[in-house]
N, CA and C atoms as an extended XYZ file, in Angstrom:
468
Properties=species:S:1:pos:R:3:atomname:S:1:resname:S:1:resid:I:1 pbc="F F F"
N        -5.986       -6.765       14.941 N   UNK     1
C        -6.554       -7.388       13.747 CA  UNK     1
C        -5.475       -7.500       12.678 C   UNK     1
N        -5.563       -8.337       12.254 N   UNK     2
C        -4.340       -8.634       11.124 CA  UNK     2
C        -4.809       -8.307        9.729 C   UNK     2
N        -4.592       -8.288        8.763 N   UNK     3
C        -4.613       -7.477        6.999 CA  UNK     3
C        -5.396       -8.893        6.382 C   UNK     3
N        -6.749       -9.599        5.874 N   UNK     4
C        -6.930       -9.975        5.206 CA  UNK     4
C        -5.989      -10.197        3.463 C   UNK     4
N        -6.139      -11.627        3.272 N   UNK     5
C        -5.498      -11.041        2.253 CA  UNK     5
C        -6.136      -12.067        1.218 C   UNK     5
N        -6.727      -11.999       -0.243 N   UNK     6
C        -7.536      -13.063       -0.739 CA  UNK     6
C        -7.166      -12.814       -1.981 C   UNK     6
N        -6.618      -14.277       -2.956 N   UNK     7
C        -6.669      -14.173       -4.393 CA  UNK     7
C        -7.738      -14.852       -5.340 C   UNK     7
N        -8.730      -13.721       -5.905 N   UNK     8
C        -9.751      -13.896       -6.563 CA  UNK     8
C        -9.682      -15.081       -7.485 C   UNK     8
N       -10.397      -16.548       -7.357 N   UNK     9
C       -10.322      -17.544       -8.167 CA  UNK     9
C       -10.617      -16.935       -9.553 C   UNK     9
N       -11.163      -15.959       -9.950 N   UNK    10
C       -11.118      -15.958      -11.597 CA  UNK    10
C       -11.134      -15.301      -11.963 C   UNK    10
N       -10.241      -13.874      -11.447 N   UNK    11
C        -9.597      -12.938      -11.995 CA  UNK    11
C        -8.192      -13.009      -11.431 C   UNK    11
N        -7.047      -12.073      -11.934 N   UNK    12
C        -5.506      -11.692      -11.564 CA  UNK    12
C        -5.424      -10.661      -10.556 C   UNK    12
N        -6.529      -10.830       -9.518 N   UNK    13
C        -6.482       -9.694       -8.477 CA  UNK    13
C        -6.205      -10.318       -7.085 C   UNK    13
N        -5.693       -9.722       -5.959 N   UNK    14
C        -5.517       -9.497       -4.960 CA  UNK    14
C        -6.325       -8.065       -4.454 C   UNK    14
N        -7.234       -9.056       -3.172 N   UNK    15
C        -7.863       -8.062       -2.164 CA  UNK    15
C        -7.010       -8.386       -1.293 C   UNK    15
N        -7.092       -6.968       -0.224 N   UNK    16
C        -6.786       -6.666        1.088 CA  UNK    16
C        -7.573       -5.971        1.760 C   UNK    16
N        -8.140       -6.523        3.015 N   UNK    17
C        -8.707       -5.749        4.152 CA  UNK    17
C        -8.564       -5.332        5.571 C   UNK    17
N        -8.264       -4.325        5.910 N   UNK    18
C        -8.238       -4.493        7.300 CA  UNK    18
C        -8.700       -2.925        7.874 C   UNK    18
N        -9.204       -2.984        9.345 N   UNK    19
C        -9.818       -2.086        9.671 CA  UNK    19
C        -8.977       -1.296       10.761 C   UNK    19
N        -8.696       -0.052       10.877 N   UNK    20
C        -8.286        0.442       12.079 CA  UNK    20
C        -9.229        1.522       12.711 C   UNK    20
N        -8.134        2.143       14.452 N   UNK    21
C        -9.022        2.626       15.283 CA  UNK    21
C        -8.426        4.328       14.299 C   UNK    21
N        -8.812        4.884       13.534 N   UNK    22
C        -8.956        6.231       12.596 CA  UNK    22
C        -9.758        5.992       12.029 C   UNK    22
N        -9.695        7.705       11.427 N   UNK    23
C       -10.580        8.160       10.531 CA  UNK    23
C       -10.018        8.122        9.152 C   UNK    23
N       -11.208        8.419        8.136 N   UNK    24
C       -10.568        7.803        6.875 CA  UNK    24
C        -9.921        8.996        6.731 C   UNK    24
N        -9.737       10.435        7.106 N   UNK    25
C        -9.087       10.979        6.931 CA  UNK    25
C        -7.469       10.769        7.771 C   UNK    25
N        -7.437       10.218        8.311 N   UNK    26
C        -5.934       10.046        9.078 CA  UNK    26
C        -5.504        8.827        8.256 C   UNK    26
N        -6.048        7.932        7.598 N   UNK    27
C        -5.489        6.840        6.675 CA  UNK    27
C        -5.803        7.453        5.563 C   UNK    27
N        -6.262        8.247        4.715 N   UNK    28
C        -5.596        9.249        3.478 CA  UNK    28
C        -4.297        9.529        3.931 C   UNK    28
N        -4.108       10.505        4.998 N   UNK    29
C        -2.790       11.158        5.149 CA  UNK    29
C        -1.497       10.445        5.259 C   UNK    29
N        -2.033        8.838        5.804 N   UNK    30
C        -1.000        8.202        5.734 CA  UNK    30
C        -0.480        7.906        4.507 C   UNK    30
N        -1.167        7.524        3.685 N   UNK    31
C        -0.901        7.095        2.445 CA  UNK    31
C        -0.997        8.463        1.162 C   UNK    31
N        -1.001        9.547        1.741 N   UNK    32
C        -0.138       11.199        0.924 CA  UNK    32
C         0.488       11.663        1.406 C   UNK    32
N         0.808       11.408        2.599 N   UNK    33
C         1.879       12.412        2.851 CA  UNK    33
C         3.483       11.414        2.977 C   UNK    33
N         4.441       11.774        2.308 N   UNK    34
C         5.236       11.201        1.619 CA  UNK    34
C         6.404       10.457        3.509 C   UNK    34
N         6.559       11.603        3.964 N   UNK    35
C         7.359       11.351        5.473 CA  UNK    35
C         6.382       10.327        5.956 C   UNK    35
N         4.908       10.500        6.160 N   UNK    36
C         4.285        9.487        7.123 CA  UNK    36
C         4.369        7.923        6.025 C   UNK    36
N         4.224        8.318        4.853 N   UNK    37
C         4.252        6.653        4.412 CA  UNK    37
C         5.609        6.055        4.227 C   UNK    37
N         6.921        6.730        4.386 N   UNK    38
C         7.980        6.420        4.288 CA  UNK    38
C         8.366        5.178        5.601 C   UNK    38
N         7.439        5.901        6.464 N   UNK    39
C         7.562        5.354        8.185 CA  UNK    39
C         7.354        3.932        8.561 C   UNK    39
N         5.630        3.706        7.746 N   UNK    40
C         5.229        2.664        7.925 CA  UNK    40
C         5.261        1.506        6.800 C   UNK    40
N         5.471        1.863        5.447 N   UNK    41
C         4.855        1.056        4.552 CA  UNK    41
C         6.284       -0.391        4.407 C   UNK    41
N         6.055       -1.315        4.224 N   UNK    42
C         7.065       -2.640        3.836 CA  UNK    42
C         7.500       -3.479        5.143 C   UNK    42
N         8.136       -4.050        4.905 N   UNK    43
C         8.225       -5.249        6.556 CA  UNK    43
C         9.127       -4.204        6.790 C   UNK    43
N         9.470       -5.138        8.481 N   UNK    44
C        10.048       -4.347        9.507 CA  UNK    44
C        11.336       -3.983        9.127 C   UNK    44
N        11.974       -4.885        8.923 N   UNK    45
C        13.688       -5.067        8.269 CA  UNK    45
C        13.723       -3.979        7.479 C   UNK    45
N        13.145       -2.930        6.667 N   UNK    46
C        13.623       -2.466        5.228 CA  UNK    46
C        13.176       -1.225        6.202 C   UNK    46
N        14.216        0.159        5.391 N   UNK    47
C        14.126        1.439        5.875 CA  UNK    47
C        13.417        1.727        4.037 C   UNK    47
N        12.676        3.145        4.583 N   UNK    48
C        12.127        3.524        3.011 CA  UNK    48
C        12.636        4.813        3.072 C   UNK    48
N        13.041        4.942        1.400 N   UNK    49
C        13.727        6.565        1.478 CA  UNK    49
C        12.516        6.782       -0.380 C   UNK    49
N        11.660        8.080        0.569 N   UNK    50
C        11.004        8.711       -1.271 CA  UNK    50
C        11.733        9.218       -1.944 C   UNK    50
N        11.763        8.566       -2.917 N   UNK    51
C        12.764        9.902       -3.836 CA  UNK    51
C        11.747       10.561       -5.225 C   UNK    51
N        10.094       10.598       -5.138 N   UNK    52
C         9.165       11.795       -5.434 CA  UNK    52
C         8.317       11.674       -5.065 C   UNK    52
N         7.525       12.179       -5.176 N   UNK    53
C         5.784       11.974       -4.381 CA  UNK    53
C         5.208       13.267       -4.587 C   UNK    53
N         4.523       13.133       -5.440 N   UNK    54
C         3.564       13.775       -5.804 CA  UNK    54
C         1.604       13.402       -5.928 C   UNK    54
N         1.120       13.157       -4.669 N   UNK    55
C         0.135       12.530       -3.600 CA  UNK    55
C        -1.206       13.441       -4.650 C   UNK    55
N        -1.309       13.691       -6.039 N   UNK    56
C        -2.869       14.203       -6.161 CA  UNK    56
C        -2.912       13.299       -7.603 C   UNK    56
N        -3.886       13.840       -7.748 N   UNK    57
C        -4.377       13.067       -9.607 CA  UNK    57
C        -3.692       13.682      -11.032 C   UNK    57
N        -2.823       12.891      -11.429 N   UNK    58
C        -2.146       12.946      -12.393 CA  UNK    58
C        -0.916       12.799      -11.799 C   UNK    58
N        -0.218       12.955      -10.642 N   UNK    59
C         1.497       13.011      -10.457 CA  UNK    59
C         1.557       11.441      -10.198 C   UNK    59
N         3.104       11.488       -9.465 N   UNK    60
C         3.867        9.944       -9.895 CA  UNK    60
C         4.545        9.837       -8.195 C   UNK    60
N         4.920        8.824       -7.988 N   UNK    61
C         5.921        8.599       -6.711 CA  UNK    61
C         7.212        7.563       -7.213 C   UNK    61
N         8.254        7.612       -6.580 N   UNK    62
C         8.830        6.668       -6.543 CA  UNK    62
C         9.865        6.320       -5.005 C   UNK    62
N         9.530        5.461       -4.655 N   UNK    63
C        10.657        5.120       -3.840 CA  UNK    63
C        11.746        3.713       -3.352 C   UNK    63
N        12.083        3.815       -2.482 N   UNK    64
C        13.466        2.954       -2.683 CA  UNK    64
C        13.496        2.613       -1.266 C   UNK    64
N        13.037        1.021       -0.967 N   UNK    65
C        13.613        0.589        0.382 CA  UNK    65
C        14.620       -0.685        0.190 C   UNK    65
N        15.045       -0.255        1.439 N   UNK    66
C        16.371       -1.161        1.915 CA  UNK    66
C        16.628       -1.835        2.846 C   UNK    66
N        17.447       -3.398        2.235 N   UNK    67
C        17.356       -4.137        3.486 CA  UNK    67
C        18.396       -4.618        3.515 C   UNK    67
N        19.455       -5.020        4.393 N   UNK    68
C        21.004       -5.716        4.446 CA  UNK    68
C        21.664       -5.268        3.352 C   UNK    68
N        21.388       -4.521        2.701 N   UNK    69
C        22.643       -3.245        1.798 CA  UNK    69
C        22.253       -3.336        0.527 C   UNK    69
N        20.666       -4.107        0.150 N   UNK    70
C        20.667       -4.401       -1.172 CA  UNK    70
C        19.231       -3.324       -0.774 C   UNK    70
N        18.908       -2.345       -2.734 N   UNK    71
C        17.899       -1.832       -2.637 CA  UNK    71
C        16.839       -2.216       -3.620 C   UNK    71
N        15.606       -1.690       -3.361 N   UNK    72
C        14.853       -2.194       -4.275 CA  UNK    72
C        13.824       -1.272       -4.118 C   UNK    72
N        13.631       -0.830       -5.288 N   UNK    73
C        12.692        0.477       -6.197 CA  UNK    73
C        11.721        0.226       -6.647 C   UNK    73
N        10.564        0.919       -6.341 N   UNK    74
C         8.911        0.729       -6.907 CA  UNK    74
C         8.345        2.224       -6.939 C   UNK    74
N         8.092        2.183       -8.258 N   UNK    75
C         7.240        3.572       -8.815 CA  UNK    75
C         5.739        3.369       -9.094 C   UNK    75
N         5.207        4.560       -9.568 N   UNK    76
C         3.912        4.248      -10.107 CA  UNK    76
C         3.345        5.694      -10.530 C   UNK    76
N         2.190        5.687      -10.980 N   UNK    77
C         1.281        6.796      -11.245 CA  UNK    77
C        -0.321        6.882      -10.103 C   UNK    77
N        -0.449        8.198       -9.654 N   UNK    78
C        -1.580        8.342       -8.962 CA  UNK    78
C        -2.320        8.636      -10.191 C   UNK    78
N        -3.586        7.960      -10.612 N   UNK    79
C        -4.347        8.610      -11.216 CA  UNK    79
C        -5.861        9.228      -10.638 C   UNK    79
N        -6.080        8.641       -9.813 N   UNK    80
C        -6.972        9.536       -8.816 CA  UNK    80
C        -6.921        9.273       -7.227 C   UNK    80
N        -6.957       10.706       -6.588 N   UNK    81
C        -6.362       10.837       -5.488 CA  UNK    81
C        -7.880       11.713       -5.006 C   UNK    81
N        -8.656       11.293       -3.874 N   UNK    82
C        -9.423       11.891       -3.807 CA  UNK    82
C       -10.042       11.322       -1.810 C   UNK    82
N       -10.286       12.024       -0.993 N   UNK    83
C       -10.386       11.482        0.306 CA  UNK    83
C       -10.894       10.062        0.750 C   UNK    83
N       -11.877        9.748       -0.243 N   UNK    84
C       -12.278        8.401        0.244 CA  UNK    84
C       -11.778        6.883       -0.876 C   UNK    84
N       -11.014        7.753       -1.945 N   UNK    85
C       -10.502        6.573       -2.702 CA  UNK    85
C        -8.765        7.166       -3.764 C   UNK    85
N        -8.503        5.759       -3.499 N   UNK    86
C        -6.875        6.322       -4.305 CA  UNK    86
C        -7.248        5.444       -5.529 C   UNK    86
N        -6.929        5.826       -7.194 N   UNK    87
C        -6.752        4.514       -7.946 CA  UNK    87
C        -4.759        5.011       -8.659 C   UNK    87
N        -4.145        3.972       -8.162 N   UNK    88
C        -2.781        4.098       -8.744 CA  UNK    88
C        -2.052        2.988       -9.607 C   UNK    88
N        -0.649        3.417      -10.393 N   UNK    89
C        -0.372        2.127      -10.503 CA  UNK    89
C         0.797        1.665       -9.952 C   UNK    89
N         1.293        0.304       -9.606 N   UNK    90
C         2.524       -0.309       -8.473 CA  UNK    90
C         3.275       -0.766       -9.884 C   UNK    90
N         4.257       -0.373       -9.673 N   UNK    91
C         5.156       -1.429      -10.609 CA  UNK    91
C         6.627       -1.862       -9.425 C   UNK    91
N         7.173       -2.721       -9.009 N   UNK    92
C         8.263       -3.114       -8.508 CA  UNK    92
C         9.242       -3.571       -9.539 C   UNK    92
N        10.354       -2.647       -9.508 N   UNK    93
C        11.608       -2.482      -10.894 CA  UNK    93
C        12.354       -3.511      -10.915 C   UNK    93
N        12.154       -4.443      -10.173 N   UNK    94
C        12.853       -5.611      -10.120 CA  UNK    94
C        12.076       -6.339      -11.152 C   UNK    94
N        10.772       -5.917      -11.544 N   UNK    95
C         9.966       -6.289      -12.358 CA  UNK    95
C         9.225       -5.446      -13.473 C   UNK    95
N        10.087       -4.748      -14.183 N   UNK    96
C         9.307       -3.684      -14.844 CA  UNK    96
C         7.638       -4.244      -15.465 C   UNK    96
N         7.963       -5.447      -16.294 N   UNK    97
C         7.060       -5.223      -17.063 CA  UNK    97
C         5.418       -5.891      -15.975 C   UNK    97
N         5.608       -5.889      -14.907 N   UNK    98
C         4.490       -6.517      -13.849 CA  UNK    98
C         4.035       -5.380      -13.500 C   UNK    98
N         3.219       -4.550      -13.952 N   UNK    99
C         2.600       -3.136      -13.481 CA  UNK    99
C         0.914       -3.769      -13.292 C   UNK    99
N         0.589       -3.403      -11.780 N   UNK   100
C        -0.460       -3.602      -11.259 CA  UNK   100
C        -1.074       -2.323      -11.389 C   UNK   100
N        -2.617       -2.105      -11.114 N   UNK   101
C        -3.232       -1.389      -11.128 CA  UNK   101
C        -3.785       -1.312       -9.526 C   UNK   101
N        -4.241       -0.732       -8.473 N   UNK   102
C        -4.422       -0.257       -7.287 CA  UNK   102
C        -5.544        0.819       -7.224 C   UNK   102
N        -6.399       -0.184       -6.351 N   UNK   103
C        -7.460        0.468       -5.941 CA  UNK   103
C        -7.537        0.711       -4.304 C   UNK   103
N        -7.429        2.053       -4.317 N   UNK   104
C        -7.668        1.889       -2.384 CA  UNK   104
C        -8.843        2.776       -1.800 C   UNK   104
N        -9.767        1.784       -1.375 N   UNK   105
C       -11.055        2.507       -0.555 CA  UNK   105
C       -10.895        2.828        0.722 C   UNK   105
N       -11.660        3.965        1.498 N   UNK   106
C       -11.251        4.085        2.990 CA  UNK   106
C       -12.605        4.438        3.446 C   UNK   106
N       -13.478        3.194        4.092 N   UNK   107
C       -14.758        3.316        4.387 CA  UNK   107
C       -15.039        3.613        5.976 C   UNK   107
N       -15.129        4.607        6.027 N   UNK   108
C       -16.224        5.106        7.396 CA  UNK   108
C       -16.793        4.287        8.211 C   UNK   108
N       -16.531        3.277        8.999 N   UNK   109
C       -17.679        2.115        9.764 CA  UNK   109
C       -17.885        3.237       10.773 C   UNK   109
N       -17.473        4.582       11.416 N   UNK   110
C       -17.794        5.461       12.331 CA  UNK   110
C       -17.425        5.301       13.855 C   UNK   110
N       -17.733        5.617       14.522 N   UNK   111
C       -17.159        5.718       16.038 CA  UNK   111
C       -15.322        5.478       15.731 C   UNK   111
N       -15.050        6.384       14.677 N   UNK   112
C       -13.773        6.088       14.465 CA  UNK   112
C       -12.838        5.557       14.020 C   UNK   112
N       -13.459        4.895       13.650 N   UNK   113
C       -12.976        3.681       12.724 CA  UNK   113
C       -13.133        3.374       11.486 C   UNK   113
N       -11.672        3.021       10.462 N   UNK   114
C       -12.421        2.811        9.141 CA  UNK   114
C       -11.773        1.838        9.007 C   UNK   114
N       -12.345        1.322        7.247 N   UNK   115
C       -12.183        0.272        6.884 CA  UNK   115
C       -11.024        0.640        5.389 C   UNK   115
N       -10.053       -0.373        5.299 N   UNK   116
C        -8.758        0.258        4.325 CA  UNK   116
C        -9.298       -0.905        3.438 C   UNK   116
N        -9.443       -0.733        2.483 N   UNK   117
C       -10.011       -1.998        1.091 CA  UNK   117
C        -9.062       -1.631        0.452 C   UNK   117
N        -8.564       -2.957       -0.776 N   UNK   118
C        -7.272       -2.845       -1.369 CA  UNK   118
C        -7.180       -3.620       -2.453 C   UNK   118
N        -7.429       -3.466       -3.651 N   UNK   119
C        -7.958       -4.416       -4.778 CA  UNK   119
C        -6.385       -4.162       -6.012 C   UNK   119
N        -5.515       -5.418       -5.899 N   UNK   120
C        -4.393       -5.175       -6.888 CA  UNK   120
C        -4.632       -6.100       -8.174 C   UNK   120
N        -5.157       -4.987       -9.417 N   UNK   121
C        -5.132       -6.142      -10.334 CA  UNK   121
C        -3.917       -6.163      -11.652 C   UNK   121
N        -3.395       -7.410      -11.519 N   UNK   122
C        -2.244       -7.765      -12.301 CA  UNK   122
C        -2.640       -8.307      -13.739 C   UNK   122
N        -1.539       -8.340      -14.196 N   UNK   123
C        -1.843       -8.708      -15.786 CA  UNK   123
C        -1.848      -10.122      -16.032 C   UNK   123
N        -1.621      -11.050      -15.129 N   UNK   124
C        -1.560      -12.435      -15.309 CA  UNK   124
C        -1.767      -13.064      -14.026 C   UNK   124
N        -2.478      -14.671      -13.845 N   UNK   125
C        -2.552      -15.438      -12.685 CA  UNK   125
C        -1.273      -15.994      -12.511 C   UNK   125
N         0.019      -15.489      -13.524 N   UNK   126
C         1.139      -16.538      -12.535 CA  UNK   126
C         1.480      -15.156      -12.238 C   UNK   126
N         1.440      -13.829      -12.235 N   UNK   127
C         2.271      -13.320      -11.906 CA  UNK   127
C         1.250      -12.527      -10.147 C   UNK   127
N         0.281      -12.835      -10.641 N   UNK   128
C        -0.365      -12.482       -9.316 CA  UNK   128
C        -0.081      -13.658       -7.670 C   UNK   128
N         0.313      -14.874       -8.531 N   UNK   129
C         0.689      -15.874       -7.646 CA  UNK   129
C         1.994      -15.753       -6.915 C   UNK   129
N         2.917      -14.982       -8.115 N   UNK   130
C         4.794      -14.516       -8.022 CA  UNK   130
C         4.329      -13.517       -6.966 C   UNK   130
N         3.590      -12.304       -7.015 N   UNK   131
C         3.315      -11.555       -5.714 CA  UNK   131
C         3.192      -12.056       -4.437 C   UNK   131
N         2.305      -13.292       -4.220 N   UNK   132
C         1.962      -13.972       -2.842 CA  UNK   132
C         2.933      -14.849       -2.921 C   UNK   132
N         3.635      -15.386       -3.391 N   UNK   133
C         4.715      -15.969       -2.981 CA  UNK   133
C         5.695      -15.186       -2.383 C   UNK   133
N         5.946      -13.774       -3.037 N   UNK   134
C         6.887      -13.507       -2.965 CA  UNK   134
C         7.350      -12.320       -1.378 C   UNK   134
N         6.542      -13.147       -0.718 N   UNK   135
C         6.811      -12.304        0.558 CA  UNK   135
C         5.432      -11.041        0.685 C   UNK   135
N         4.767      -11.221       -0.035 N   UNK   136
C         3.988       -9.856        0.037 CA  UNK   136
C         3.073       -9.713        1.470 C   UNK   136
N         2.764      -11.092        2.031 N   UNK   137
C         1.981      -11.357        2.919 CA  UNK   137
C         2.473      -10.450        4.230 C   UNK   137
N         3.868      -10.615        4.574 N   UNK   138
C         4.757      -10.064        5.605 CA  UNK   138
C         4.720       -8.793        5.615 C   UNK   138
N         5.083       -8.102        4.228 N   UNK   139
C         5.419       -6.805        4.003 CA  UNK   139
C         4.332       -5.671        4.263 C   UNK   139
N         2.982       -6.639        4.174 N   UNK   140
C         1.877       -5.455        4.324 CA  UNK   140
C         1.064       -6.169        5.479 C   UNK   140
N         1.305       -7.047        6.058 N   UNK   141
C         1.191       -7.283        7.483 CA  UNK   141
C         1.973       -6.430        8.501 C   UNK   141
N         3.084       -6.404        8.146 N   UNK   142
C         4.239       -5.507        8.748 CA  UNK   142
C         3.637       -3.980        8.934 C   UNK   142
N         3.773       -3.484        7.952 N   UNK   143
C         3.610       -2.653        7.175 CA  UNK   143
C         2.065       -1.921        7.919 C   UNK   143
N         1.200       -2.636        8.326 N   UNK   144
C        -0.360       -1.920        8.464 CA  UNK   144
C        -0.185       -2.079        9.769 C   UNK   144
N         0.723       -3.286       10.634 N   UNK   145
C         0.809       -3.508       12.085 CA  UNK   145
C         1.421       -2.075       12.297 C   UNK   145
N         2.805       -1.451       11.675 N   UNK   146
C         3.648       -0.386       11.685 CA  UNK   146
C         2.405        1.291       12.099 C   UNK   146
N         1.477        0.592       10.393 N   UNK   147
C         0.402        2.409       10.628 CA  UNK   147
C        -0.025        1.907       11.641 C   UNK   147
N        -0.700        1.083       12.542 N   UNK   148
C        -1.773        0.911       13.732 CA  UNK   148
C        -0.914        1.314       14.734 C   UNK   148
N         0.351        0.978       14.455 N   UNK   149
C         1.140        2.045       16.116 CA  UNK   149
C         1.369        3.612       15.888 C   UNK   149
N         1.489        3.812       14.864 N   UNK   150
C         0.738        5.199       14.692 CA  UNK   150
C         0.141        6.085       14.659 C   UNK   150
N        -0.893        5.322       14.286 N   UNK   151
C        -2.176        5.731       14.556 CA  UNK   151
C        -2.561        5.769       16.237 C   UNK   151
N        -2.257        5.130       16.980 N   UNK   152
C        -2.202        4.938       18.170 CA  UNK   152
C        -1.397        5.713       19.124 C   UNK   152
N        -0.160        6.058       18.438 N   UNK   153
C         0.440        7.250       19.664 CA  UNK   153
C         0.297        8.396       18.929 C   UNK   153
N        -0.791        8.577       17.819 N   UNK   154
C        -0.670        9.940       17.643 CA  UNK   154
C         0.061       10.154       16.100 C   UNK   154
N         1.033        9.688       16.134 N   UNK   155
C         1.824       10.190       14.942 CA  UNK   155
C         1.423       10.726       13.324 C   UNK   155
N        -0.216        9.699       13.123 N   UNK   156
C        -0.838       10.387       12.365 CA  UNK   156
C        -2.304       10.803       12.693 C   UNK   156
């Protein structure tokens, strides 16, 4: 299954959906524990190195992936971190002043399976448009294809 991806006609948000064969607890862990999201998250091409992560309510992350020798840095704030929902914020430093807000649900459909919901809302419709232009489609296509082989041999 491939990552839904939809920009809300009349708000500055981006949804994402897609479902895998885990539990919503094995897609929490992917997305707190700092080694397992280093693994999977961004297209294939880019290696990710954390440089903080602090995965509960109130701390911060930042990290730094790389691709053909050039890097590029995205921080944010967790403000609630809790098993069935993350709310954080994304900023990409190539863009300081574009700080999204991030909502991530992880719904139970059962026999194993959950559902990853993903609501990014930006401060403007051109800059939510600069996101889908800007490669984002690949990176978290990549990126969720990456957790599903994971999830699959085990790794989380």
């Amino acid at each position: 299954m491939e990552t839904a991806i939809e920009a809300d006609p009349g708000l500055p948000v981006i949804r994402m959906t897609r479902d895998f064969a885990a539990t919503p607890g094995q897609l929490f862990r992917a997305h707190t524990d700092p080694a397992l999201f280093a693994r999977w998250v961004g297209p294939d091409a880019t290696v990710t190195r954390i440089e903080h992560w602090d995965a509960r309510t109130g701390g911060s992350w930042r990290y730094v992936s790389a691709h053909g020798g050039t890097e590029y840095g995205f921080h944010g704030c967790f403000h609630e971190v809790r098993p069935d929902r993350i709310v954080q914020t994304f900023t990409f430093e190539g863009d300081p002043d574009g700080v999204a807000l991030e909502t991530l649900w992880f719904e139970d459909l059962g026999d194993g399976r959950t559902r990853l919901r993903t609501q990014s809302l930006v401060d403007s419709f051109e800059s939510r448009d600069a996101w889908l232009r800007g490669g984002m489609e690949v990176g978290v296509g990549e990126g969720h294809a990456k957790l599903e082989r994971m999830l699959i041999d085990g790794t989380v």
